[in-house]
N, C-alpha and C positions, 0 to 999 in steps of 0.2 A: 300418725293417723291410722285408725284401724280398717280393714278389709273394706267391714259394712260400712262405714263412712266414707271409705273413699270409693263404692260400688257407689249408693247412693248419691253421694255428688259428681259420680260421669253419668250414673242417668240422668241427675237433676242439667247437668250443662248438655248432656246430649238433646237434652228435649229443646233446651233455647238455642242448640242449633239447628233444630229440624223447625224450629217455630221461623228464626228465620231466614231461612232458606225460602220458604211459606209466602212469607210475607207478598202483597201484589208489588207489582213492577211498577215505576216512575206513571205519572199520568203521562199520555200525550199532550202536547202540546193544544192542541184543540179537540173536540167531542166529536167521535166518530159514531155514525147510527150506523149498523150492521142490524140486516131484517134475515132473523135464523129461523130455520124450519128445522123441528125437530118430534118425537114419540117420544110419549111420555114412560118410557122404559128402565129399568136400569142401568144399562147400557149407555143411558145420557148422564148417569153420574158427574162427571166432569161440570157440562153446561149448568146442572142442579146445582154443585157447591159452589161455581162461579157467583153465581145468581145469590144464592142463600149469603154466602158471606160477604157480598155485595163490593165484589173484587172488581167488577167489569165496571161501573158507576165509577169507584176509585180511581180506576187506571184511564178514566176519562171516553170508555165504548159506554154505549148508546145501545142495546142486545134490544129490539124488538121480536119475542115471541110471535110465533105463529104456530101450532101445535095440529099433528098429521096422524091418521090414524094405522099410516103405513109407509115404507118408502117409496114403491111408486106413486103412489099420491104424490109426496113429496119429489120427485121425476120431474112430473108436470107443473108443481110450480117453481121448479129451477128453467124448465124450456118457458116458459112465461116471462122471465125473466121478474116475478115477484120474490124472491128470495136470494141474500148473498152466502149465504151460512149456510149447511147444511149439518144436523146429526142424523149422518143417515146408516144404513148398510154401504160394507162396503161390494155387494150385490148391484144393488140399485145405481150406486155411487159408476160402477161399471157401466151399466144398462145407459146412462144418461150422458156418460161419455161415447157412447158406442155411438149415440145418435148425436154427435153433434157439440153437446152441450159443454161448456168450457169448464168445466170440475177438476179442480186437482184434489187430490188425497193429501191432505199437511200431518194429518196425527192418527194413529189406532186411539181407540175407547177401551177394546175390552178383546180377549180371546179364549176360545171355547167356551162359549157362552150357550148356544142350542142344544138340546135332549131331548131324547125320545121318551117321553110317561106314558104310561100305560095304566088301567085302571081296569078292577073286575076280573074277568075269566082272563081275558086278554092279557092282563098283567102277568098272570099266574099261568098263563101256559106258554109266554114269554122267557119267565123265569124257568119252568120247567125242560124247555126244549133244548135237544142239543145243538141247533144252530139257529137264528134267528130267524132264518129261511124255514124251518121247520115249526118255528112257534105261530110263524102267520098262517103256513098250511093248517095248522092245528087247530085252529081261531075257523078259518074258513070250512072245514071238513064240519066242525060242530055245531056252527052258526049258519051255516049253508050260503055264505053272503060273506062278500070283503071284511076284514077288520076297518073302519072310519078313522083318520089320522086327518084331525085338524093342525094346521099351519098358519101360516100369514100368505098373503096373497102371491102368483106367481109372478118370478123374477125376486121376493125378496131373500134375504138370508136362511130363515129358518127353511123355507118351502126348499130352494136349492140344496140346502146342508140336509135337508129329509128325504129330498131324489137320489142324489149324491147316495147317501147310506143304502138306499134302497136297491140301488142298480147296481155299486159299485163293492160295496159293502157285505151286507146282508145277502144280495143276490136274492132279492124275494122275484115271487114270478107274480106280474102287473096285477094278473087277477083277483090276487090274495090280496091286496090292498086299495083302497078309495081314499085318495088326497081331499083333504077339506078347506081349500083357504076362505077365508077370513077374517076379518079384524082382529085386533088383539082380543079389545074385553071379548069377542063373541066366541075366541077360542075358548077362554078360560068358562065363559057358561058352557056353551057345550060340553065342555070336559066336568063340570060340576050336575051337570042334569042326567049326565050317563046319556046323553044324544051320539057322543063318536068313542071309541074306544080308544084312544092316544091322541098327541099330541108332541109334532117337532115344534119346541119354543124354548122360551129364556125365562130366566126369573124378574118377577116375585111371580110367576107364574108357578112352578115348578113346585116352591115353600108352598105357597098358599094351597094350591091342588093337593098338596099332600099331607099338607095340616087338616083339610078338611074333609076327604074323604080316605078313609085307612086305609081302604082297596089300593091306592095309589104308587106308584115305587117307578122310578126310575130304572129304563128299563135297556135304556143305550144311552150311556152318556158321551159327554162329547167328546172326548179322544177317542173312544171308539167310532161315532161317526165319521168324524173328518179330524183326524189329530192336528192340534194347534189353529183349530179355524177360523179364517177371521170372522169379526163380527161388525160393531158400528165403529165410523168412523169421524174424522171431521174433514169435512167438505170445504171446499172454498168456490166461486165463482173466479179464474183469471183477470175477469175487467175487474173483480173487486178489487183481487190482487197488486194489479197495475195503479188503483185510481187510491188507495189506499193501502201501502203495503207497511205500513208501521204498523197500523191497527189491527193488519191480520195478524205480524208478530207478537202485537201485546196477547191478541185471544188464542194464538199457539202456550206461549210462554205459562198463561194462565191457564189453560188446558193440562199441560205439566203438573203444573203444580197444586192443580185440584186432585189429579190422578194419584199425587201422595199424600195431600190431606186426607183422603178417602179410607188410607191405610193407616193414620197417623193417630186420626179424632174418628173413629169411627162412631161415635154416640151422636158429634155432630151430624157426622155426615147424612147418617141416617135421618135426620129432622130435616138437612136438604133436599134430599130422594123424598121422602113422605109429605112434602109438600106437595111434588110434580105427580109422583104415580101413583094411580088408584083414586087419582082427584081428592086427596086427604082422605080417602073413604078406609083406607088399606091401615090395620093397627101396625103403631112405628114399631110394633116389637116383630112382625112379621117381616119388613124390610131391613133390620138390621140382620135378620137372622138369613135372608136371602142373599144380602148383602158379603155375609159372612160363606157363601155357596162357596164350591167349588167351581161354579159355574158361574162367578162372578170373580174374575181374574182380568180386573182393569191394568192395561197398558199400554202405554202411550205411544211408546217408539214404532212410527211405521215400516221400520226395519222389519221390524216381528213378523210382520203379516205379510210381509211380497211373497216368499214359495207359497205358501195354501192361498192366497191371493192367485196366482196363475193357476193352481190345479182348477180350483174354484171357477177361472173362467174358461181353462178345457173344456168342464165339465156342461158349462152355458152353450156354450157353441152347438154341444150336442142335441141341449134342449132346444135351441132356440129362441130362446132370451135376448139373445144381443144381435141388435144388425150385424157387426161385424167386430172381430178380435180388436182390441184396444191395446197399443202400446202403455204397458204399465211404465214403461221407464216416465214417459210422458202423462202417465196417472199419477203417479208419486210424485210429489216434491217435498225431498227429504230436508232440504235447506234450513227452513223455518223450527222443524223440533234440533237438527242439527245444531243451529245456533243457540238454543235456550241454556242458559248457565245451569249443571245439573247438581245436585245438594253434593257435596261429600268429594 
Protein backbone atom coordinates (compact mmCIF):
# COMPACT_ATOMS: atom_id res chain seq x y z
CA UNK A 1 0.00 0.00 0.00
CA UNK A 2 1.42 3.25 -0.68
CA UNK A 3 2.28 6.40 1.74
CA UNK A 4 -0.80 8.48 0.15
CA UNK A 5 -3.13 5.63 0.49
CA UNK A 6 -2.46 4.65 3.49
CA UNK A 7 -2.29 8.76 4.94
CA UNK A 8 -5.61 8.93 3.42
CA UNK A 9 -7.22 6.01 4.94
CA UNK A 10 -5.94 6.96 8.85
CA UNK A 11 -7.72 10.21 7.89
CA UNK A 12 -10.51 8.68 6.30
CA UNK A 13 -10.95 6.07 9.78
CA UNK A 14 -9.64 8.89 12.02
CA UNK A 15 -12.68 11.05 11.13
CA UNK A 16 -15.16 7.73 11.89
CA UNK A 17 -13.63 7.80 15.02
CA UNK A 18 -14.02 11.22 16.10
CA UNK A 19 -17.67 10.93 14.41
CA UNK A 20 -18.07 8.54 16.91
CA UNK A 21 -16.84 9.42 19.71
CA UNK A 22 -19.65 12.52 18.69
CA UNK A 23 -22.29 10.48 18.59
CA UNK A 24 -25.13 11.53 21.57
CA UNK A 25 -25.35 9.42 24.72
CA UNK A 26 -28.12 6.51 25.25
CA UNK A 27 -31.61 8.52 25.92
CA UNK A 28 -32.83 8.39 29.37
CA UNK A 29 -35.04 6.44 30.40
CA UNK A 30 -37.76 9.07 30.60
CA UNK A 31 -37.91 12.92 29.24
CA UNK A 32 -36.27 15.25 31.43
CA UNK A 33 -37.49 19.16 30.99
CA UNK A 34 -34.52 21.32 32.19
CA UNK A 35 -35.59 25.40 31.88
CA UNK A 36 -31.89 26.87 30.84
CA UNK A 37 -31.14 30.57 30.83
CA UNK A 38 -28.59 31.56 28.67
CA UNK A 39 -27.00 34.86 26.03
CA UNK A 40 -27.10 34.55 22.91
CA UNK A 41 -23.13 34.84 22.70
CA UNK A 42 -20.56 32.77 21.43
CA UNK A 43 -19.47 31.60 24.27
CA UNK A 44 -22.91 29.41 24.37
CA UNK A 45 -21.52 27.42 21.58
CA UNK A 46 -21.91 24.13 23.17
CA UNK A 47 -25.89 24.70 24.17
CA UNK A 48 -26.16 26.08 20.16
CA UNK A 49 -24.79 22.68 18.57
CA UNK A 50 -26.53 20.76 21.29
CA UNK A 51 -29.71 22.23 20.07
CA UNK A 52 -28.95 22.56 16.32
CA UNK A 53 -27.88 18.84 16.06
CA UNK A 54 -30.74 18.02 18.04
CA UNK A 55 -28.64 15.90 20.60
CA UNK A 56 -30.62 16.91 23.70
CA UNK A 57 -34.35 15.72 22.20
CA UNK A 58 -32.24 12.32 21.30
CA UNK A 59 -30.73 11.79 24.55
CA UNK A 60 -34.49 12.30 25.85
CA UNK A 61 -33.72 16.38 27.75
CA UNK A 62 -36.54 18.54 27.35
CA UNK A 63 -33.92 22.18 27.15
CA UNK A 64 -36.54 25.08 27.54
CA UNK A 65 -34.81 28.23 26.27
CA UNK A 66 -35.19 31.36 27.94
CA UNK A 67 -32.72 33.96 26.51
CA UNK A 68 -30.89 36.96 29.06
CA UNK A 69 -29.53 39.78 27.88
CA UNK A 70 -26.88 39.62 30.63
CA UNK A 71 -25.82 37.50 33.55
CA UNK A 72 -26.98 39.22 36.21
CA UNK A 73 -30.25 39.25 34.72
CA UNK A 74 -29.74 35.86 34.64
CA UNK A 75 -28.63 36.06 38.74
CA UNK A 76 -32.14 36.94 39.44
CA UNK A 77 -33.80 34.49 37.69
CA UNK A 78 -31.74 31.71 39.27
CA UNK A 79 -32.77 33.44 42.98
CA UNK A 80 -36.43 33.06 41.52
CA UNK A 81 -36.01 29.97 41.23
CA UNK A 82 -37.30 30.17 37.34
CA UNK A 83 -34.44 28.57 35.76
CA UNK A 84 -32.29 25.02 36.26
CA UNK A 85 -29.59 25.65 33.76
CA UNK A 86 -27.60 28.31 33.58
CA UNK A 87 -24.96 29.66 30.40
CA UNK A 88 -23.70 32.09 32.40
CA UNK A 89 -20.33 33.83 33.42
CA UNK A 90 -18.48 32.46 35.52
CA UNK A 91 -18.54 36.04 37.33
CA UNK A 92 -22.11 36.11 37.86
CA UNK A 93 -22.06 32.33 38.29
CA UNK A 94 -19.84 33.53 41.70
CA UNK A 95 -21.95 36.65 42.55
CA UNK A 96 -25.19 34.21 42.90
CA UNK A 97 -23.39 31.71 44.84
CA UNK A 98 -22.14 34.36 47.11
CA UNK A 99 -25.78 35.26 47.86
CA UNK A 100 -27.15 32.17 48.60
CA UNK A 101 -28.17 30.66 45.45
CA UNK A 102 -27.35 26.88 45.13
CA UNK A 103 -25.17 26.96 41.60
CA UNK A 104 -22.54 24.65 41.20
CA UNK A 105 -19.98 25.09 38.14
CA UNK A 106 -20.24 21.38 36.25
CA UNK A 107 -18.21 22.45 32.83
CA UNK A 108 -16.08 25.70 31.42
CA UNK A 109 -17.40 26.96 27.82
CA UNK A 110 -14.60 28.96 26.70
CA UNK A 111 -11.14 30.70 27.87
CA UNK A 112 -9.76 34.06 27.17
CA UNK A 113 -12.45 35.16 25.58
CA UNK A 114 -12.72 39.29 26.59
CA UNK A 115 -10.54 42.13 24.71
CA UNK A 116 -10.07 45.46 24.79
CA UNK A 117 -10.93 47.19 20.99
CA UNK A 118 -10.29 50.21 20.50
CA UNK A 119 -11.44 52.46 17.55
CA UNK A 120 -10.31 56.04 16.03
CA UNK A 121 -7.63 58.22 17.74
CA UNK A 122 -7.98 56.02 20.84
CA UNK A 123 -6.87 53.00 18.97
CA UNK A 124 -3.98 54.77 17.47
CA UNK A 125 -2.63 56.38 20.34
CA UNK A 126 -3.15 53.07 22.20
CA UNK A 127 -1.10 51.48 19.59
CA UNK A 128 1.37 54.30 19.65
CA UNK A 129 2.10 54.57 23.50
CA UNK A 130 4.79 53.01 25.38
CA UNK A 131 2.51 51.76 28.19
CA UNK A 132 -1.13 51.47 28.20
CA UNK A 133 -1.27 53.73 31.06
CA UNK A 134 0.26 56.14 28.85
CA UNK A 135 -2.08 55.77 25.85
CA UNK A 136 -5.18 56.51 28.12
CA UNK A 137 -3.26 59.59 29.38
CA UNK A 138 -2.74 60.46 25.77
CA UNK A 139 -6.54 59.88 24.84
CA UNK A 140 -7.42 62.22 27.92
CA UNK A 141 -4.68 65.15 27.50
CA UNK A 142 -6.12 65.50 23.74
CA UNK A 143 -9.70 64.85 24.13
CA UNK A 144 -9.88 66.80 27.42
CA UNK A 145 -12.44 64.02 28.86
CA UNK A 146 -12.06 60.22 29.85
CA UNK A 147 -11.58 57.70 26.96
CA UNK A 148 -15.61 55.74 26.94
CA UNK A 149 -15.05 51.81 27.32
CA UNK A 150 -18.19 50.19 26.91
CA UNK A 151 -18.75 46.67 28.76
CA UNK A 152 -21.54 44.44 29.94
CA UNK A 153 -23.05 45.36 33.02
CA UNK A 154 -21.33 45.20 36.53
CA UNK A 155 -20.51 42.08 38.19
CA UNK A 156 -20.34 40.46 34.67
CA UNK A 157 -17.20 38.83 33.15
CA UNK A 158 -16.23 41.39 30.58
CA UNK A 159 -16.84 44.60 33.09
CA UNK A 160 -14.47 42.55 35.88
CA UNK A 161 -11.78 41.22 33.24
CA UNK A 162 -11.86 45.25 32.16
CA UNK A 163 -11.37 46.64 36.07
CA UNK A 164 -9.23 43.82 36.58
CA UNK A 165 -6.78 45.19 33.46
CA UNK A 166 -7.29 48.48 34.42
CA UNK A 167 -6.19 48.56 38.03
CA UNK A 168 -4.13 45.71 38.10
CA UNK A 169 -2.72 45.61 34.75
CA UNK A 170 -2.49 48.59 32.83
CA UNK A 171 -2.30 50.70 36.06
CA UNK A 172 -4.49 53.43 34.32
CA UNK A 173 -5.40 56.35 36.76
CA UNK A 174 -9.52 56.18 37.27
CA UNK A 175 -9.62 59.59 35.56
CA UNK A 176 -8.42 58.66 32.27
CA UNK A 177 -11.14 56.21 31.89
CA UNK A 178 -15.23 56.14 32.00
CA UNK A 179 -16.65 52.39 32.25
CA UNK A 180 -19.81 52.11 30.02
CA UNK A 181 -22.00 48.94 30.96
CA UNK A 182 -24.49 47.77 29.03
CA UNK A 183 -26.10 45.34 27.06
CA UNK A 184 -24.44 43.32 24.53
CA UNK A 185 -26.27 44.62 21.16
CA UNK A 186 -26.02 48.21 22.77
CA UNK A 187 -22.11 47.75 23.16
CA UNK A 188 -21.69 46.76 19.84
CA UNK A 189 -23.87 50.05 18.56
CA UNK A 190 -22.02 52.24 20.55
CA UNK A 191 -18.91 50.98 19.35
CA UNK A 192 -20.17 51.23 15.68
CA UNK A 193 -21.66 55.05 16.00
CA UNK A 194 -18.29 56.18 17.33
CA UNK A 195 -20.41 57.06 20.78
CA UNK A 196 -17.44 55.41 23.23
CA UNK A 197 -13.96 54.84 22.31
CA UNK A 198 -13.38 50.91 23.32
CA UNK A 199 -14.84 48.21 24.25
CA UNK A 200 -14.04 45.11 26.95
CA UNK A 201 -16.08 42.25 25.22
CA UNK A 202 -16.08 38.95 23.29
CA UNK A 203 -16.84 37.81 19.98
CA UNK A 204 -18.59 38.06 17.20
CA UNK A 205 -18.34 41.39 18.61
CA UNK A 206 -14.77 41.93 18.11
CA UNK A 207 -14.85 40.34 14.07
CA UNK A 208 -17.86 42.23 13.28
CA UNK A 209 -16.43 45.83 14.96
CA UNK A 210 -13.56 45.37 12.97
CA UNK A 211 -14.95 44.16 9.72
CA UNK A 212 -16.72 47.15 9.88
CA UNK A 213 -15.12 50.05 10.83
CA UNK A 214 -11.11 49.87 9.67
CA UNK A 215 -10.32 52.38 12.51
CA UNK A 216 -10.70 49.20 14.64
CA UNK A 217 -7.89 46.91 16.16
CA UNK A 218 -7.48 45.04 19.03
CA UNK A 219 -5.78 46.75 21.34
CA UNK A 220 -5.26 44.29 24.68
CA UNK A 221 -6.12 41.02 24.19
CA UNK A 222 -6.82 38.65 26.37
CA UNK A 223 -3.68 37.13 27.80
CA UNK A 224 -2.67 40.20 28.38
CA UNK A 225 -5.71 41.24 30.29
CA UNK A 226 -6.14 38.54 32.61
CA UNK A 227 -3.94 35.29 31.13
CA UNK A 228 -6.20 32.23 30.68
CA UNK A 229 -9.42 34.05 32.02
CA UNK A 230 -12.15 32.30 32.54
CA UNK A 231 -15.22 32.98 30.72
CA UNK A 232 -18.85 31.31 30.45
CA UNK A 233 -19.80 28.47 32.02
CA UNK A 234 -22.26 25.80 32.70
CA UNK A 235 -24.38 26.13 35.67
CA UNK A 236 -26.56 23.84 37.39
CA UNK A 237 -29.11 24.55 40.17
CA UNK A 238 -28.15 21.51 43.35
CA UNK A 239 -32.05 20.70 43.80
CA UNK A 240 -31.74 20.07 40.06
CA UNK A 241 -28.79 18.14 40.76
CA UNK A 242 -30.45 15.93 43.59
CA UNK A 243 -34.13 15.72 41.79
CA UNK A 244 -32.54 14.70 38.61
CA UNK A 245 -28.91 13.92 38.35
CA UNK A 246 -28.80 11.48 35.24
CA UNK A 247 -30.04 14.25 33.11
CA UNK A 248 -27.54 16.71 34.32
CA UNK A 249 -24.96 14.06 33.38
CA UNK A 250 -26.52 13.33 29.89
CA UNK A 251 -26.23 17.67 29.48
CA UNK A 252 -22.62 17.59 30.91
CA UNK A 253 -21.50 14.60 28.70
CA UNK A 254 -23.31 16.52 25.62
CA UNK A 255 -21.69 19.58 26.62
CA UNK A 256 -18.18 17.67 25.95
CA UNK A 257 -18.97 16.59 23.20
CA UNK A 258 -20.50 19.75 21.46
CA UNK A 259 -17.12 21.39 22.62
CA UNK A 260 -15.32 19.02 19.96
CA UNK A 261 -17.82 18.99 17.40
CA UNK A 262 -17.28 22.82 17.34
CA UNK A 263 -13.47 22.06 16.49
CA UNK A 264 -14.29 19.03 14.23
CA UNK A 265 -17.24 20.39 11.68
CA UNK A 266 -16.66 23.63 12.01
CA UNK A 267 -18.96 24.75 8.76
CA UNK A 268 -21.65 23.09 10.88
CA UNK A 269 -21.09 24.42 13.72
CA UNK A 270 -21.08 27.73 12.56
CA UNK A 271 -24.97 27.38 11.16
CA UNK A 272 -25.55 26.47 15.05
CA UNK A 273 -24.10 29.78 16.47
CA UNK A 274 -25.83 31.87 13.43
CA UNK A 275 -28.90 30.68 14.39
CA UNK A 276 -28.69 31.85 18.22
CA UNK A 277 -26.48 35.12 17.71
CA UNK A 278 -27.19 38.27 16.13
CA UNK A 279 -30.91 36.82 15.84
CA UNK A 280 -29.84 35.27 12.38
CA UNK A 281 -29.31 38.83 11.45
CA UNK A 282 -25.26 38.43 11.80
CA UNK A 283 -23.75 36.94 7.88
CA UNK A 284 -22.60 32.95 8.89
CA UNK A 285 -19.41 33.96 7.22
CA UNK A 286 -18.73 36.52 9.92
CA UNK A 287 -19.38 33.85 12.81
CA UNK A 288 -17.28 31.29 11.33
CA UNK A 289 -14.61 33.64 11.09
CA UNK A 290 -15.11 34.78 14.74
CA UNK A 291 -15.52 31.44 15.65
CA UNK A 292 -12.17 30.71 14.14
CA UNK A 293 -10.73 33.92 16.83
CA UNK A 294 -8.16 33.48 18.90
CA UNK A 295 -10.46 34.67 21.40
CA UNK A 296 -12.68 31.83 20.84
CA UNK A 297 -10.91 28.93 22.66
CA UNK A 298 -13.86 26.59 23.69
CA UNK A 299 -12.99 24.32 26.64
CA UNK A 300 -14.72 22.27 28.56
CA UNK A 301 -12.69 20.96 31.43
CA UNK A 302 -13.49 22.99 34.67
CA UNK A 303 -10.15 22.15 35.79
CA UNK A 304 -8.80 24.91 33.32
CA UNK A 305 -10.42 27.63 34.93
CA UNK A 306 -10.07 27.26 39.08
CA UNK A 307 -6.56 29.38 39.41
CA UNK A 308 -7.91 32.71 37.23
CA UNK A 309 -11.24 31.49 38.73
CA UNK A 310 -9.81 32.62 42.32
CA UNK A 311 -7.73 35.49 41.12
CA UNK A 312 -10.99 36.60 39.44
CA UNK A 313 -12.71 36.49 42.76
CA UNK A 314 -9.78 38.32 44.75
CA UNK A 315 -10.30 40.74 42.55
CA UNK A 316 -14.44 40.90 43.30
CA UNK A 317 -14.08 41.30 46.85
CA UNK A 318 -12.22 44.33 46.10
CA UNK A 319 -14.85 45.65 44.01
CA UNK A 320 -17.50 44.63 45.86
CA UNK A 321 -19.53 42.43 43.73
CA UNK A 322 -19.95 39.61 46.03
CA UNK A 323 -21.46 39.64 49.43
CA UNK A 324 -18.85 37.40 50.56
CA UNK A 325 -15.87 35.04 49.20
CA UNK A 326 -17.29 31.71 47.98
CA UNK A 327 -15.71 28.57 48.67
CA UNK A 328 -14.89 27.35 44.95
CA UNK A 329 -13.97 23.91 46.14
CA UNK A 330 -17.92 23.87 46.80
CA UNK A 331 -18.38 26.05 43.47
CA UNK A 332 -16.94 23.34 41.44
CA UNK A 333 -18.08 20.10 40.90
CA UNK A 334 -15.69 18.46 38.84
CA UNK A 335 -17.44 14.86 39.13
CA UNK A 336 -19.94 15.15 36.29
CA UNK A 337 -17.02 16.33 33.29
CA UNK A 338 -14.65 13.87 35.33
CA UNK A 339 -17.00 11.09 34.58
CA UNK A 340 -17.69 11.70 30.71
CA UNK A 341 -15.84 9.10 28.54
CA UNK A 342 -13.16 11.26 26.60
CA UNK A 343 -12.49 10.49 22.70
CA UNK A 344 -9.07 8.94 22.18
Amino acid sequence: MSIALSRRRFVHLSGIAAAAALLPVSALAAPVTLRVGYIPIIPMTQLFIMQGEGWADKAGLKLELTQFSSGPAMVQALASGSLDVAYVGIGPAMVARSRGIDVKVLASNIIDQVALIGRGPFAEMMAAAPSAAEGFKSFHDRAGRPAKIATLPTGSVPDTILRYYLNRVAQADPGHVEIVGVGEDQVQQALLAGAVEGASILEPILTIVQERDPTARIVAPAGTMLPRQPGAVLAVREATIAADRDAVATLVELHVRATEFARTWLDRATDHVAAFVGKGLVDPRIIGKALRSPHTNLVADPHVIRDATAVLQDFQQTLGTQVKPVNLDELFDYSFFDAVPKAG
